[in-house]
N, C-alpha and C positions, 0 to 999 in steps of 0.2 A: 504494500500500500504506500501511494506516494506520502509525504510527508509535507504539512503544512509550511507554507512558507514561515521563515525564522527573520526577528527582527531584523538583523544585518540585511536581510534582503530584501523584504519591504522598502527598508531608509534607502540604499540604493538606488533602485526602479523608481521610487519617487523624486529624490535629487539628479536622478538621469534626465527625468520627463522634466522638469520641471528647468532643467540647464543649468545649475545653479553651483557646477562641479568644479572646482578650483584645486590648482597642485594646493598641497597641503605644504610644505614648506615655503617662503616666501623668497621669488625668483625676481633678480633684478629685471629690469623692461628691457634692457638694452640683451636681453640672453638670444632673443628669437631674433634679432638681426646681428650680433654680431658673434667671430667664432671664438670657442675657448671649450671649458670644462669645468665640472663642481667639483670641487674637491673636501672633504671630510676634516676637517679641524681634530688633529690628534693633540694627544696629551703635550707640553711643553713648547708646542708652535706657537709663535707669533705672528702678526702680519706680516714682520720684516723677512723671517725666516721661509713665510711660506711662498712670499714675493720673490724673492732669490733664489730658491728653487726652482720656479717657474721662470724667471726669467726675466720678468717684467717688471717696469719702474712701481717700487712701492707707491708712489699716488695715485699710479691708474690704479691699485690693487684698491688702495682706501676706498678713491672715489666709485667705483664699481659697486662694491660691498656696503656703500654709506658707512664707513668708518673713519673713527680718528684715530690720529697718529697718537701710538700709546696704549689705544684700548686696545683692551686683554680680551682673547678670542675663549671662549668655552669649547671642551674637548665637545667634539660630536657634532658644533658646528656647521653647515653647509655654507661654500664660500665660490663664490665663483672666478675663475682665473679665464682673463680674456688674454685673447692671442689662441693659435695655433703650436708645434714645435713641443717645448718645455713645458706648457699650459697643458696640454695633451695629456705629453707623457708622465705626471706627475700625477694623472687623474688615477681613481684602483682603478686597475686593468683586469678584465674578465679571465677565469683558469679554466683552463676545461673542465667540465662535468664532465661525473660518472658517465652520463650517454655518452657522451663524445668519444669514450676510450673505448667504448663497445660495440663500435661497427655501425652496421645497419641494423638497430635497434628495434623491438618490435613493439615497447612501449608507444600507446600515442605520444605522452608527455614527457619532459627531460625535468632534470632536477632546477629549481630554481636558485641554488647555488652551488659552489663546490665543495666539493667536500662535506656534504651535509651532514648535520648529528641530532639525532632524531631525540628529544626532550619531551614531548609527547605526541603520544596520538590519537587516530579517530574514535570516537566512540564516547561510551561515558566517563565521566573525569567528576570527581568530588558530587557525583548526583543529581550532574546535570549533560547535556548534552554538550561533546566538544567537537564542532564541528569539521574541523580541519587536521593537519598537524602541525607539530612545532618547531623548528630547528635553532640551533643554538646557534649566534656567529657572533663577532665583533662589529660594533659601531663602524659603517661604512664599508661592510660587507658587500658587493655588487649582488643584484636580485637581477634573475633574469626570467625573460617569458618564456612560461613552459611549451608554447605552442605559438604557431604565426595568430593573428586576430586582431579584432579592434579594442581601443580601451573605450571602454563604458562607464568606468567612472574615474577618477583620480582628483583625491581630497581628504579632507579630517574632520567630514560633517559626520563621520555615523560613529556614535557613543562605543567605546572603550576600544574601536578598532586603529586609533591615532590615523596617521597617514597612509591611505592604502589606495590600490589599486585593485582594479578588475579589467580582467581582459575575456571580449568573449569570443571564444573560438568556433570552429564546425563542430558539425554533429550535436550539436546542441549545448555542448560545452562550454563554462566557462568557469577563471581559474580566478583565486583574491589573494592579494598579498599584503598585511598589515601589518602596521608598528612600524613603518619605517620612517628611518630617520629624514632619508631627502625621496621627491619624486621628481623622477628624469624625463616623465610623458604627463600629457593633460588627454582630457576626456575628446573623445573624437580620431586620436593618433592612430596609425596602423602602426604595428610591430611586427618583426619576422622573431620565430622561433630562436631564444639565445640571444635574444638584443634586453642589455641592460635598461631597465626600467624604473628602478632605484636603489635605494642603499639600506639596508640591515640599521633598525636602530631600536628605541624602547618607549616611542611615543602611545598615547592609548593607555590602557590599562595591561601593562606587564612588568613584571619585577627586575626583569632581567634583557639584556637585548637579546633578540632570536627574531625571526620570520616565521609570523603565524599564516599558512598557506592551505586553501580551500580549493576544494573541486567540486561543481555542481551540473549535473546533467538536467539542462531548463532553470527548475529552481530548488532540485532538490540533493543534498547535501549528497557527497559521494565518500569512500575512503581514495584520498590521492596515492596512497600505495598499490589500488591497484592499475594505476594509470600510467606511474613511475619505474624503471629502470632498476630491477632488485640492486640494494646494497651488498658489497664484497666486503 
């Protein structure tokens, strides 16, 4: 018997219809016309340190970020670095996933990050329904799409999921990815299979950072393991 739709996905479908979907992090204006990269504020960086890395004059870094010279950046951060080159390469860079080392896979879906460590899963959890599972990673982990599709939503409007994303695929599928710290698509974007989407973080209601990632066929909850690429 199918299964009532669950609030996460009512709030969805209605801030879908309704258009009202915003990244959930706050992204400079100047990002969708000019080039560069977000990059993840670690522990002990500063402006000046993360400018110099990248390569680019610390004022453009300030003025991009609205910052002042001085202010102390918070670990977990999203920051964006214009330019190409250094900007780029400084950003986290996507590892293969398990699928990737597996050939021609016969999973529909690939892991939505590397090396994944599974902290919980589908089913009941403390006496109540948990609809998805859990992976444990570090702040600024890259999230990738399990499948090509469109995003349907991306934002921080639905209660204790922080900043997430929904991508909805064929076959009537479609995958959610919450908690994260930055989002790298807005609602309406096409995605191919393996294109980073956002970053691992602890926004929402979770204690710890991990990627809480959902699978539903129409609207009704799946287990993503069995969609998934068995773990070795």
């Amino acid at each position: 018997m199918a299964r009532a739709r669950s609030g996460i996905w009512l709030a969805v479908c209605a801030l879908a219809a309704l258009g009202c979907a915003t990244g959930g992090a706050e992204r400079p204006m100047h990002e969708d016309h000019l080039p560069g990269a977000w990059h993840v504020v670690l522990a002990g960086e500063t402006s000046g340190s993360i400018a110099k890395q990248a390569g680019i004059p610390l004022e453009d870094f300030l003025e991009i970020n609205g910052l002042k010279r001085g202010e102390s950046l918070a670990p977990g951060r999203p920051v964006f670095l214009l330019g190409t080159g250094a900007a780029q390469a400084n950003a986290a860079q996507p590892v293969a996933s398990p699928s990737s080392s597996e050939g021609q896979s016969s999973a529909p879906l690939r892991w939505p990050v590397a090396q994944p460590r599974l902290t919980s899963r589908f089913g009941a959890r403390w006496g109540k329904p948990h609809e998805g599972i859990d992976m444990a990673a570090p702040i600024g982990t890259p999230v990738f799409a399990a499948a090509a599709g469109s995003v349907i939503y991306a934002g921080d409007e639905v209660r204790g999921y922080g900043n997430m994303v929904v991508v909805k695929h064929a076959d009537d599928l479609s995958t959610v990815y919450a908690h994260n710290s930055v989002l790298l698509v807005r609602t309406g974007d096409s995605v191919e299979a393996g294109q980073e989407i956002a970053r691992v973080g602890d926004t929402g209601r979770a204690t710890a950072p991990h990627l809480h990632f959902e699978v539903r066929r129409r609207d009704t909850p799946q287990d993503p393991l069995q969609f998934l690429p068995s773990l070795k």
